[in-house]
C-alpha positions as CSV (number, residue, x, y, z in Angstrom):
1,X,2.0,-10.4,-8.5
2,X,5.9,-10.4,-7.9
3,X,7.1,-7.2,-5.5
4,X,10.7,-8.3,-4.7
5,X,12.0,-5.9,-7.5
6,X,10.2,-3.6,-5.9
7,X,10.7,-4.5,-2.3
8,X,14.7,-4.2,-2.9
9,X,14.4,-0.2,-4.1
10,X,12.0,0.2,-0.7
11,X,14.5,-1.6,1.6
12,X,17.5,0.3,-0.3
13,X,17.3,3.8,1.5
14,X,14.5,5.5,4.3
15,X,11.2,6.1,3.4
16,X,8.1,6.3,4.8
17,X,7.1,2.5,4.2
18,X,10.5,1.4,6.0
19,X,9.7,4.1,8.7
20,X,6.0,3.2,9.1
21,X,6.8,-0.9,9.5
22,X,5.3,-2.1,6.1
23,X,6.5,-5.2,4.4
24,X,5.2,-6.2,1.2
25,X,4.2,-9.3,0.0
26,X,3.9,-11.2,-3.1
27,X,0.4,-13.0,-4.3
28,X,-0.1,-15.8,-7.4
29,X,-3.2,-13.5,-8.8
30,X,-1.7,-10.7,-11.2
31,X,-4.1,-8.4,-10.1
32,X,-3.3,-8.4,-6.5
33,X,-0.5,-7.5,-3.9
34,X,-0.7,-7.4,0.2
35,X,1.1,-5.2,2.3
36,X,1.6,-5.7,6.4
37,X,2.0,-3.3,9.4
38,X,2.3,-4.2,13.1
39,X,0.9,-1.4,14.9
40,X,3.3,-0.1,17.2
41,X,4.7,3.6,18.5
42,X,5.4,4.4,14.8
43,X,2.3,4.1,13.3
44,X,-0.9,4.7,16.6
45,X,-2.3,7.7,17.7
46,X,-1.5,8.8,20.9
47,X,-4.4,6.9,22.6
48,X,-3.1,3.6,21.4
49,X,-5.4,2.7,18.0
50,X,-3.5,2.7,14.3
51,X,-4.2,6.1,12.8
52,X,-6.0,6.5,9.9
53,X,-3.1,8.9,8.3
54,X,-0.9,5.8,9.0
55,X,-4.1,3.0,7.3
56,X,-4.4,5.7,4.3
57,X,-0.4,5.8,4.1
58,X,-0.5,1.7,3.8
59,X,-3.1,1.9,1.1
60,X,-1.5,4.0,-1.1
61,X,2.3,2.7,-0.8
62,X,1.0,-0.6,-1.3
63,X,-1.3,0.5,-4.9
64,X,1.9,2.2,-5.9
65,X,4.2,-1.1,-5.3
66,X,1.6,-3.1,-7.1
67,X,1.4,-0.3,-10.1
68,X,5.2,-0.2,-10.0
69,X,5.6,-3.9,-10.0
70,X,2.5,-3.9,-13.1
71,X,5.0,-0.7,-15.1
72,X,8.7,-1.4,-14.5
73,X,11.0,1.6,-15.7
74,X,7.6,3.7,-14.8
75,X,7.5,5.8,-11.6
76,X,3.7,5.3,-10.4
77,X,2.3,7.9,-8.3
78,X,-0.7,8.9,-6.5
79,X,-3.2,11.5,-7.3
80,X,-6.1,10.8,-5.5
81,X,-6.8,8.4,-2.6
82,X,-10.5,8.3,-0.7
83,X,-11.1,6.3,2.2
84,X,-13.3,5.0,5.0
85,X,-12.2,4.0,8.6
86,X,-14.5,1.7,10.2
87,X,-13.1,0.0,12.9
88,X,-10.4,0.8,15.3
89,X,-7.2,-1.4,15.9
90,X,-5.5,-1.2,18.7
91,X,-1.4,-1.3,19.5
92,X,0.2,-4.5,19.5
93,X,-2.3,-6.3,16.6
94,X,-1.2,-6.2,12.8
95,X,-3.2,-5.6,9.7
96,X,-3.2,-6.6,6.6
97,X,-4.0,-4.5,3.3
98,X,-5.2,-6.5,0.2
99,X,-4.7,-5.0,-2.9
100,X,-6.5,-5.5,-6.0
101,X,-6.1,-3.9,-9.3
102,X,-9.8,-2.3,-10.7
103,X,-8.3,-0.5,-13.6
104,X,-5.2,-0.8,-14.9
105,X,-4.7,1.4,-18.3
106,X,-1.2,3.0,-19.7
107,X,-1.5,5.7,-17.8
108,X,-3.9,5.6,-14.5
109,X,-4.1,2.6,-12.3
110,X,-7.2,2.5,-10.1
111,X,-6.9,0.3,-6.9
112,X,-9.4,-1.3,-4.1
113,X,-7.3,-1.6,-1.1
114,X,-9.4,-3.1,2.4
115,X,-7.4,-3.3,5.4
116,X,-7.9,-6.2,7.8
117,X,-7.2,-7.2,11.4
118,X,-5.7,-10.1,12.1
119,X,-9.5,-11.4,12.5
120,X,-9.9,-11.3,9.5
121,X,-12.6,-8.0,10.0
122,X,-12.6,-4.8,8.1
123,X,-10.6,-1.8,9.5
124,X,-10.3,0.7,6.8
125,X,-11.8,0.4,2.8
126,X,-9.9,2.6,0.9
127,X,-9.6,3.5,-3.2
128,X,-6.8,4.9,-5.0
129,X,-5.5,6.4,-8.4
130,X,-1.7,6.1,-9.9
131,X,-0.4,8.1,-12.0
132,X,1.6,6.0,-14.0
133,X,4.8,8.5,-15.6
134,X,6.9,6.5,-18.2
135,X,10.4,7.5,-17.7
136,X,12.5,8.8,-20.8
137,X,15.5,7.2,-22.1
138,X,19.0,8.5,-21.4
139,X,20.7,8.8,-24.4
């Protein structure tokens, strides 16, 4: 899945993607897109581990980049995102969140997103929904 289209309108103005750390990445499959994050001051709890607002915020900006770059013209939004945290990571290490498209109809997207240290192991499994909101026509 190409993201640069998308990656230009992140990188364009602040948001929470630029001000968390997350770069996204393209993939060959279709169906998939990966997202980065160093964990660093921006992103840890106060005791030095990635916080699991900040692993839920990378799971859903990443569905919503894939969704956007699956519907272009569409704004893709989320409306429901569950998730389980099962490892901690501490400050310093990077992880990785692989996306991959589980439904992907006119209207809702449904995404598998698992987050990964740079081990390779399993920090955070996470599931979410888009909205996907065709934009009208100006006339």
């Amino acid at each position: 899945m190409n993201v640069e289209n998308i990656n230009q309108i992140i990188n364009s103005r602040p948001n929470l993607s630029t001000a968390l750390g997350m770069e996204f990445l393209s993939t060959p499959e279709a169906d998939t897109c990966l997202a980065r994050m160093k964990v660093d001051e921006r992103n840890r709890q106060p005791f030095g581990f990635l916080s699991g607002g900040a692993s839920l915020a990378l799971a859903e900006n990443v569905a919503g980049v894939g969704s956007s770059a699956l519907c272009p013209g569409c704004a893709c939004v989320g409306i429901e995102v569950s998730g389980s945290h099962v490892k901690a990571v501490v400050e310093g290490d990077t992880v990785t969140a692989y996306a991959r498209l589980l439904h992907g109809g006119t209207t809702l997207h449904v995404w598998q997103v698992d987050i990964k240290d740079t081990a390779g192991e399993l920090i955070s499994s996470v599931r979410i929904t888009n909205y996907i909101i065709k934009q009208k026509k100006q006339k």
